[in-house]
C-alpha positions as CSV (number, residue, x, y, z in Angstrom):
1,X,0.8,-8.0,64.1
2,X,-1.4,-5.0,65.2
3,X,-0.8,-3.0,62.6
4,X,-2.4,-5.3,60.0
5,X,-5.3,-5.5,62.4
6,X,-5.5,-1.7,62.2
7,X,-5.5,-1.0,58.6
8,X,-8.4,-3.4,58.5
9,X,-10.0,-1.8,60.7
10,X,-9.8,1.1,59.0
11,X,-10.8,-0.1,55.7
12,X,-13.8,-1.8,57.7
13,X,-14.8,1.6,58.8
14,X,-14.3,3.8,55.8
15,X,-16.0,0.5,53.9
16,X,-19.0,1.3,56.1
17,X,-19.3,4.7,55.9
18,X,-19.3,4.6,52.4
19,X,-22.7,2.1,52.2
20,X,-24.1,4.2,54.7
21,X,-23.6,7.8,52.8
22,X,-25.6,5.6,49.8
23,X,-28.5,4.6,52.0
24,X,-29.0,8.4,53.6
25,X,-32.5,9.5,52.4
26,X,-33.0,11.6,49.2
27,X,-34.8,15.0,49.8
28,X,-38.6,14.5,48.4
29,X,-38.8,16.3,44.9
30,X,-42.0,17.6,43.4
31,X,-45.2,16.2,44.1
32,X,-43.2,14.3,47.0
33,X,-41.1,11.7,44.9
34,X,-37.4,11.2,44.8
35,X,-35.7,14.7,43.8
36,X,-34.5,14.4,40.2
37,X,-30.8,13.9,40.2
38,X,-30.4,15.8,37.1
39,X,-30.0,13.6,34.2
40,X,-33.6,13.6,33.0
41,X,-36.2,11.4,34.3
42,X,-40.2,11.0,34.3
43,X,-41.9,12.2,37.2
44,X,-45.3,11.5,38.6
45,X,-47.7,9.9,36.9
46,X,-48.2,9.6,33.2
47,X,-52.2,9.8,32.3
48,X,-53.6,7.7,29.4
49,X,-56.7,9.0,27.6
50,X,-58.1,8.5,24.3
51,X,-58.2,10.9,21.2
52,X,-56.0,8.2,19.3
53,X,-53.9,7.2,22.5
54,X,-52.5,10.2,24.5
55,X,-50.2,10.5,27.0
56,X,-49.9,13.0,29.0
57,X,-47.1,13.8,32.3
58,X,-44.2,15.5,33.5
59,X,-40.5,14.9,33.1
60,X,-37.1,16.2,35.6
61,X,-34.2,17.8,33.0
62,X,-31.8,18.8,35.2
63,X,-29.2,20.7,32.7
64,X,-30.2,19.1,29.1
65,X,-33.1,19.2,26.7
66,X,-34.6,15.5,25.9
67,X,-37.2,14.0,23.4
68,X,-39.9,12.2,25.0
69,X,-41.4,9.3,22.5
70,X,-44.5,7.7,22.5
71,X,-44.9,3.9,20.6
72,X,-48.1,2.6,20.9
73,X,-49.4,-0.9,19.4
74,X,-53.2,-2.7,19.3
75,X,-55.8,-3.7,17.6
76,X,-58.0,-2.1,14.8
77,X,-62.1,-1.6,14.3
78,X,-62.0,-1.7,10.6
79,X,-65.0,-1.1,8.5
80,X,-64.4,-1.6,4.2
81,X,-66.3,-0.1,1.7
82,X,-66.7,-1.4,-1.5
83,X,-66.6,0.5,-4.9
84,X,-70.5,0.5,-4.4
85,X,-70.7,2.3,-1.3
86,X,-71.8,-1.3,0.9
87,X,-70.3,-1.3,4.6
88,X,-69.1,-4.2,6.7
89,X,-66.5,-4.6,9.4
90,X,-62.8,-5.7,8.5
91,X,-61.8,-9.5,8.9
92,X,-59.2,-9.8,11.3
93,X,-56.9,-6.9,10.4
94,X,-53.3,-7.3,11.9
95,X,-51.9,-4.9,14.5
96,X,-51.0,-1.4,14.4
97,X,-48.7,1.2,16.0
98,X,-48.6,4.5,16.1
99,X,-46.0,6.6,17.4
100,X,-45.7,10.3,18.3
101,X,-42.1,12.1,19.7
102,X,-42.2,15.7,21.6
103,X,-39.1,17.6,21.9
104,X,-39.0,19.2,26.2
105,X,-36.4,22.0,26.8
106,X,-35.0,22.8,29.9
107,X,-36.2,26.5,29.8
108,X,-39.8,25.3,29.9
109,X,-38.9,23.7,33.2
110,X,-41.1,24.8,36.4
111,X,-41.1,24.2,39.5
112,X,-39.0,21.4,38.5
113,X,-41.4,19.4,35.7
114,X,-41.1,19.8,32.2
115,X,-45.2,18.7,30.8
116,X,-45.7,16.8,28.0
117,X,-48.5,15.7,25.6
118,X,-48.4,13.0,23.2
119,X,-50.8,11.4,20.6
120,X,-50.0,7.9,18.7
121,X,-52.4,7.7,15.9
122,X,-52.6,4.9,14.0
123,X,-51.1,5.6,10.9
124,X,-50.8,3.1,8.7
125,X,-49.8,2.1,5.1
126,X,-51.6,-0.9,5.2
127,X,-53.3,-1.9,2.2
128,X,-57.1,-2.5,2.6
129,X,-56.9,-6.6,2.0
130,X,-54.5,-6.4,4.5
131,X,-56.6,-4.5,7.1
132,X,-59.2,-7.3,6.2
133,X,-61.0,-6.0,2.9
134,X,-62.0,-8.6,0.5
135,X,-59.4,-7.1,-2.0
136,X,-57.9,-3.6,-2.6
137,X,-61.0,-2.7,-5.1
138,X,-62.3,-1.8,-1.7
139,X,-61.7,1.2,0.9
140,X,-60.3,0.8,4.4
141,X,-60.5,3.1,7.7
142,X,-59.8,2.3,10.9
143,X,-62.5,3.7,13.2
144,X,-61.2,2.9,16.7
145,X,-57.9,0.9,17.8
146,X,-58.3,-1.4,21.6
147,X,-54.4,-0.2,22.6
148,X,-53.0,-2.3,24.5
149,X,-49.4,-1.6,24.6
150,X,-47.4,1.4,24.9
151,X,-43.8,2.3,26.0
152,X,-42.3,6.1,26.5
153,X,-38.6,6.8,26.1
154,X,-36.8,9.7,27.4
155,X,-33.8,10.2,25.3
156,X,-31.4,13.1,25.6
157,X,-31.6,15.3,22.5
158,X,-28.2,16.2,22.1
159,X,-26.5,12.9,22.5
160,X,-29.3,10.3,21.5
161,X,-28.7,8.5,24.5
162,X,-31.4,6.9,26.9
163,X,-32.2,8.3,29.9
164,X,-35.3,6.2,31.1
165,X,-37.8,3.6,29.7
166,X,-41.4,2.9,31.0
167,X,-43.5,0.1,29.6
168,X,-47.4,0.1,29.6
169,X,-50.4,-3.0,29.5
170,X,-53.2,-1.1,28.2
171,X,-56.9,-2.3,28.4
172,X,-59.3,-0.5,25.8
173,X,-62.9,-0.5,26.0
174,X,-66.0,0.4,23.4
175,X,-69.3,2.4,24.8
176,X,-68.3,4.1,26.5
177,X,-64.7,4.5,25.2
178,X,-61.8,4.6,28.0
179,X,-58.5,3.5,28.2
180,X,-56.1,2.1,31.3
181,X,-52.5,1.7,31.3
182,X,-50.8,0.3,34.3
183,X,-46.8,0.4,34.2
184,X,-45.3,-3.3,33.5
């Protein structure tokens, strides 16, 4: 009868030990966060500014080399021009994305952070009805795009798998032009 109460007992205390060993605090990494574990991961904080949309922070490596991808979505300032040179602003043109992918190698690493830079431009193969043109007689450009979505991916660039995800709500503004992204 007490031997069954012993082995629980044990099992209770190893059981323990175990969830505490998972709670003890991780050593502060750069710029005081968590330290990265090795297996790639952003660090810090990512700055938005605007050029098209840029991006710009610091990713953890660890031992492998990774892709960080920037997809970026709003909407357009159109302006048409018509075979006769006359200007006026784009009827409700639909959104656009624009996307931009930067490889980071681990032997750019220091002080622990990889930097990166990125820059979604709206590319698009839109024809100019579509962007809001009477008809395609007429030529498009898109003169400034209100982002208000964007989402970086850190994948690992030898295996294609995901190491982290972050998701943006961007808020663009005209005169003066800024941009502010605030992590979902």
């Amino acid at each position: 009868m007490f031997e069954g109460s012993r082995i629980l007992r044990v099992g209770l205390v190893i059981g323990l030990a175990a969830t505490l060993a998972g709670c003890a605090p991780k050593e502060p990494g750069p710029g005081g966060g968590v330290a990265p574990q090795g297996n790639g991961q952003f660090i810090g904080r990512v700055t938005f500014s605007l050029g098209s949309l840029v991006a710009e922070g610091d990713v953890a490596l660890g031992n492998l080399d990774a892709v960080v991808t920037l997809t970026a979505g709003g909407v357009p300032l159109v302006t048409c021009t018509s075979p006769g040179g006359n200007q006026a602003p784009g009827q409700n043109p639909p959104r656009v994305s624009g996307s931009d992918s930067q490889t980071v190698e681990r032997s750019f690493t220091k002080n622990g952070r990889s930097p990166f830079v990125l820059e979604a431009d709206a590319q698009t193969a839109l024809s100019a009805k579509r962007l809001g043109c009477p008809n395609n007689n007429w030529k498009a450009s898109i003169d400034f795009v209100f982002w208000d979505r964007a989402v970086l991916t850190l994948t690992n660039s030898a295996t294609g798998a995901m190491l982290e995800k972050r998701v943006f709500a961007c808020v663009t503004q005209r005169d003066p032009d800024s941009v502010s992204c605030t992590e979902l």
